[in-house]
C-alpha positions as CSV (number, residue, x, y, z in Angstrom):
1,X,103.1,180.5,64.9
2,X,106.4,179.9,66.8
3,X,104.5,177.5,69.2
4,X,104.7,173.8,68.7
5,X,101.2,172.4,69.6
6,X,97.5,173.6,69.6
7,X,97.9,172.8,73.5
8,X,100.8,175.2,73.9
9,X,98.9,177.8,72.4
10,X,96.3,177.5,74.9
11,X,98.3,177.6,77.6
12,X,99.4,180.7,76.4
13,X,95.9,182.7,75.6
14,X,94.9,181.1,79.3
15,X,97.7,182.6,81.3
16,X,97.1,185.6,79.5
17,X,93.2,185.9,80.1
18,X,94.4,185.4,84.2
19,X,96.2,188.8,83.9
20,X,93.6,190.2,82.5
21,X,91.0,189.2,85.1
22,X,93.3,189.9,88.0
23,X,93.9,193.7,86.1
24,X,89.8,194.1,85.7
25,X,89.7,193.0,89.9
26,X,92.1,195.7,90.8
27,X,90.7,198.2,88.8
28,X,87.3,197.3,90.1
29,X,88.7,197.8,94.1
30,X,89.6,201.1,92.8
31,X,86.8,202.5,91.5
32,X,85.1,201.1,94.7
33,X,87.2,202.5,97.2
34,X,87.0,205.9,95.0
35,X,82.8,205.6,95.1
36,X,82.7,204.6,98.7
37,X,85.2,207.7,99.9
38,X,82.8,210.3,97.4
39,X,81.2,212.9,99.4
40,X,80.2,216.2,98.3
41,X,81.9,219.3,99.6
42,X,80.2,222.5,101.0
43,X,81.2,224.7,98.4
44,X,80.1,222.2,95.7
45,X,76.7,222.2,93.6
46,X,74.6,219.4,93.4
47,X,74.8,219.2,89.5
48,X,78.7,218.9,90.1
49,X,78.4,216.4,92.6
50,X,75.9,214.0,90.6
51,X,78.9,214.3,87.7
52,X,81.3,213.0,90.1
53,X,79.6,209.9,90.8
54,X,78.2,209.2,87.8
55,X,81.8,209.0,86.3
56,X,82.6,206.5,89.2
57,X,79.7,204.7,88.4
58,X,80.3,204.9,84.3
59,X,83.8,203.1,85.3
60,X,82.5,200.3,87.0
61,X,79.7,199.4,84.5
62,X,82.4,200.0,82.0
63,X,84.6,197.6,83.8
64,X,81.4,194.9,83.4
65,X,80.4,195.1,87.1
């Protein structure tokens, strides 16, 4: 309640809704760059492996991609 105007107050809630979208795009390259590098080691089981991305995948549907 400490701003003066309606318009003010927008201003506000709109510069705040750009960090927000410019957080969501850098946590998006990340989980891309950590799907895209994902490959399954020679000691690992396939059961493992299939957890691993689906927690990369759960991110980024998470994220609203």
């Amino acid at each position: 309640m400490h701003w003066k105007s309606a318009h003010d107050l927008w201003n506000k809630l709109k510069n705040s809704y750009k960090g927000v979208k410019k957080e969501k795009e850098v946590k998006l390259q990340f989980f891309r760059a950590q799907f895209e590098s994902l490959k399954m080691e020679e000691d690992e089981n396939i059961a493992s492996h299939f957890l691993q991305v689906g927690n990369v995948v759960n991110s980024i549907i998470g994220i609203g991609e």
